[in-house]
C-alpha positions in Angstrom: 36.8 -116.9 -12.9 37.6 -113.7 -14.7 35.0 -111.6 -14.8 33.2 -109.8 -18.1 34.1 -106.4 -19.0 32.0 -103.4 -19.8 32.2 -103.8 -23.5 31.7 -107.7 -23.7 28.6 -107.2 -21.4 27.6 -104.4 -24.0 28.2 -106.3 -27.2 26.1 -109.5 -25.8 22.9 -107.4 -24.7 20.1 -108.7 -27.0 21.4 -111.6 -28.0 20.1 -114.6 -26.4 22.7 -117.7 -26.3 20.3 -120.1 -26.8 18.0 -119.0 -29.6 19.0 -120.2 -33.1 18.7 -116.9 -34.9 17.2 -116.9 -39.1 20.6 -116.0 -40.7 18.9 -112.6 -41.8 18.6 -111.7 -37.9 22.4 -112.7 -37.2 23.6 -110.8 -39.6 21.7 -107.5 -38.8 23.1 -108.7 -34.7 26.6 -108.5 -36.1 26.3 -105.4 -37.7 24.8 -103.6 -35.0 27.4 -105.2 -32.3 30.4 -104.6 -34.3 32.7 -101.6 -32.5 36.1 -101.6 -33.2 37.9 -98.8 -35.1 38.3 -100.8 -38.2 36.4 -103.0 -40.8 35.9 -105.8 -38.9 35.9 -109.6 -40.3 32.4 -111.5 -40.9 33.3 -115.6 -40.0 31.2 -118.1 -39.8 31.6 -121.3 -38.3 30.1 -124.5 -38.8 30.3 -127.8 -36.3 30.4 -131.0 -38.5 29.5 -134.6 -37.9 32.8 -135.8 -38.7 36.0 -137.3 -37.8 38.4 -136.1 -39.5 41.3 -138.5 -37.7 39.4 -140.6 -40.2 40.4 -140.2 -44.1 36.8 -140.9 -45.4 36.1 -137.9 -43.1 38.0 -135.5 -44.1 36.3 -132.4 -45.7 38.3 -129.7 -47.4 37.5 -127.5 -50.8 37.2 -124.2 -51.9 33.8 -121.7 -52.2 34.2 -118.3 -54.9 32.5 -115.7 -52.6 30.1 -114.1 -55.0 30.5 -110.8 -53.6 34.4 -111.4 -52.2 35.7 -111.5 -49.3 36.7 -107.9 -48.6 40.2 -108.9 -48.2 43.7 -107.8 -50.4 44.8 -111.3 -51.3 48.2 -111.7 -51.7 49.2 -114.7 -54.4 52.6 -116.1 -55.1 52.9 -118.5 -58.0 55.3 -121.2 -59.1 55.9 -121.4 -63.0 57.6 -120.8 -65.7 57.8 -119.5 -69.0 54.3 -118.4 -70.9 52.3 -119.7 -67.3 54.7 -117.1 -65.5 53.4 -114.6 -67.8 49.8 -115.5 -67.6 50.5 -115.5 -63.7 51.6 -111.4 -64.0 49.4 -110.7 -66.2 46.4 -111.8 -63.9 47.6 -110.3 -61.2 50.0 -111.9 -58.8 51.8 -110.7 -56.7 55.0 -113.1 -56.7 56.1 -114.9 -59.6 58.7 -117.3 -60.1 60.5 -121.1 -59.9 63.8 -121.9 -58.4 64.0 -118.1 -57.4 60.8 -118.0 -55.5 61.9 -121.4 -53.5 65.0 -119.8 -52.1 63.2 -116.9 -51.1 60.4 -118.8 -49.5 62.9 -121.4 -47.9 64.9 -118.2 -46.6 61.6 -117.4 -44.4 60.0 -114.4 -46.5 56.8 -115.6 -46.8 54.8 -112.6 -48.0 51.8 -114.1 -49.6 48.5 -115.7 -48.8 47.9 -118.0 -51.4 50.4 -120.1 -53.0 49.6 -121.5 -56.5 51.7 -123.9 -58.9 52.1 -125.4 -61.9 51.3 -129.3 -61.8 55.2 -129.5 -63.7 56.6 -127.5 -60.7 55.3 -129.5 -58.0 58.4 -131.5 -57.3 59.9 -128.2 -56.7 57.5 -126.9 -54.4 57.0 -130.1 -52.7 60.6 -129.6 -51.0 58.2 -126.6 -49.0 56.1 -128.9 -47.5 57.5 -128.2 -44.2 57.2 -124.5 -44.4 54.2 -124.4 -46.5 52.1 -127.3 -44.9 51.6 -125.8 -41.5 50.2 -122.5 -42.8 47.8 -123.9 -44.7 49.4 -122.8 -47.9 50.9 -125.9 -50.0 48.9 -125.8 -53.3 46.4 -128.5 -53.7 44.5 -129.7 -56.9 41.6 -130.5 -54.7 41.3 -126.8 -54.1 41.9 -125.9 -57.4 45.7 -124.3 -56.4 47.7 -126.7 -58.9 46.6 -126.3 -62.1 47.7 -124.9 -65.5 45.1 -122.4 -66.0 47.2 -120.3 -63.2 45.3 -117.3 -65.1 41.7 -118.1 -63.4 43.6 -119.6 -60.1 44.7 -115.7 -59.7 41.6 -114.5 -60.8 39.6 -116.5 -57.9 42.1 -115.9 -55.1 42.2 -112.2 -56.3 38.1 -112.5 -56.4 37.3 -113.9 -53.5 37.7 -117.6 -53.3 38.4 -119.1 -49.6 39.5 -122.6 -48.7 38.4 -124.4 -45.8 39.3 -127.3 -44.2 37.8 -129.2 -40.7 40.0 -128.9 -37.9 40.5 -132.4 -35.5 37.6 -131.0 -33.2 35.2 -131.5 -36.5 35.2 -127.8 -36.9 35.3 -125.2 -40.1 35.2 -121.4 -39.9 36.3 -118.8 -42.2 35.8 -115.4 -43.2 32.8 -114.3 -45.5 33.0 -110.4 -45.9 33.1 -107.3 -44.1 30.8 -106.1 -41.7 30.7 -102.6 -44.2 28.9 -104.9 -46.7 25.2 -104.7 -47.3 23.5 -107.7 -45.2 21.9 -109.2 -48.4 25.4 -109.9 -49.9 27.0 -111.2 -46.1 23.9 -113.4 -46.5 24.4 -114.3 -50.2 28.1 -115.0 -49.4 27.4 -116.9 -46.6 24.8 -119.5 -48.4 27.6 -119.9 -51.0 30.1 -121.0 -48.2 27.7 -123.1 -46.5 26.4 -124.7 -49.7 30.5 -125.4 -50.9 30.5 -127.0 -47.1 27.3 -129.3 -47.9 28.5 -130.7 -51.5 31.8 -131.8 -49.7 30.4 -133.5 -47.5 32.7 -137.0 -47.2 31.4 -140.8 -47.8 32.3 -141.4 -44.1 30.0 -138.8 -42.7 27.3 -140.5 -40.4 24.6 -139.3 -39.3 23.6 -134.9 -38.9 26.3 -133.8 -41.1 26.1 -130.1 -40.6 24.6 -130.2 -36.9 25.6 -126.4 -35.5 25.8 -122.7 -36.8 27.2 -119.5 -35.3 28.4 -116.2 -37.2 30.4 -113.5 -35.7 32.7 -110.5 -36.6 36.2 -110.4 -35.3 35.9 -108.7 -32.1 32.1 -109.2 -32.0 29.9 -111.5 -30.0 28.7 -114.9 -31.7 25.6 -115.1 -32.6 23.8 -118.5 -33.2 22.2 -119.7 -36.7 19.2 -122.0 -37.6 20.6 -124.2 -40.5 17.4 -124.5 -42.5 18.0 -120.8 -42.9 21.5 -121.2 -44.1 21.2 -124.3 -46.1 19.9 -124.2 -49.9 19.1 -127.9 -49.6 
């Protein structure tokens, strides 16, 4: 077994791994134990009381940050004509149609979130195999096909993250900065967890939000009670 080094010993001193921390707590804990050079990552993620090889079980959606995320969101859009406009005027980064699919199928993919028009989804559907596996095909259930492409930029731009359980019945994300104020990590994090709760699948059985944990990217994790967490 390898053994820990100086700094992982460090980072994990005062935090016990079995207490269930108030999310106030966890989030002073990840402040204080965040000590790399740059502005590290705030994620939380949340264990769920699904199966998502089942289709009922699924959970996926999208949560608008109400203080951001602290990242520069880059956002490519497929339209044309007065949507393309709208698209540039709100602030994308790459507009286009048949252009943008020959870059994108030539393998410069220099964007974060893909958006399209509901017209030019036969288009972009041919990028399903380039797309699909990094998690940027645009979905209506996420609000990322749709002809108000003006607000779709607006919440990328903003802060809006998607999320979407993994096979292990897992979703984790990032909420912030750790050079935000605690009160708005907190705030952000209610909102994601809260986004998590309402889609919440028919199939779900049982605890459907049954484990917490918060962390910063090069950071210990830190444990979470989920009455603290949850609204409702």
């Amino acid at each position: 077994m390898a053994r820990e080094g100086k700094r992982i010993r460090a980072a994990r001193e005062g935090i016990e791994a079995t207490k269930l921390y108030a999310i106030d707590e966890a989030i002073k804990l990840v402040k204080a134990k965040a000590s790399a050079k740059f502005d590290e990552t705030v994620e939380i993620s949340m264990n769920l009381g699904v199966d998502p090889r089942h289709a009922d079980q699924m959970v996926r959606g999208v949560c608008n940050l109400p203080n951001g995320s602290g990242r520069t969101v880059r956002v490519a859009v497929f339209a044309r004509g007065a949507k393309a406009d709208d698209a540039k005027a709100a602030g994308a980064d790459i507009v286009g149609a048949e252009d943008l699919l020959e870059i994108v199928q030539g393998g410069k993919i220099e964007f974060d979130r893909c958006i399209a028009t509901p017209d030019l989804m036969p288009l972009v559907g041919r990028l399903g195999k380039v797309l699909g596996p990094r998690g940027l095909m645009p979905n209506p259930k996420v609000g990322t096909v749709t002809m108000d492409v003006k607000g779709a930029v607006a919440a990328a731009k903003g802060g809006a993250v998607e999320f979407r359980v993994e096979k292990a019945g897992i979703i984790h994300a990032g909420v912030g900065k750790v050079s935000f104020d605690e009160q708005k990590l907190v705030e952000n994090i209610k909102a994601f967890a809260d986004a998590v709760a309402k889609a919440k699948p028919a199939g779900a059985k049982g605890t459907y939000i049954q484990r917490i944990a918060v962390t910063s990217t090069m950071g210990p994790g830190v444990k979470v009670e989920p009455s603290t967490v949850l609204t409702a």
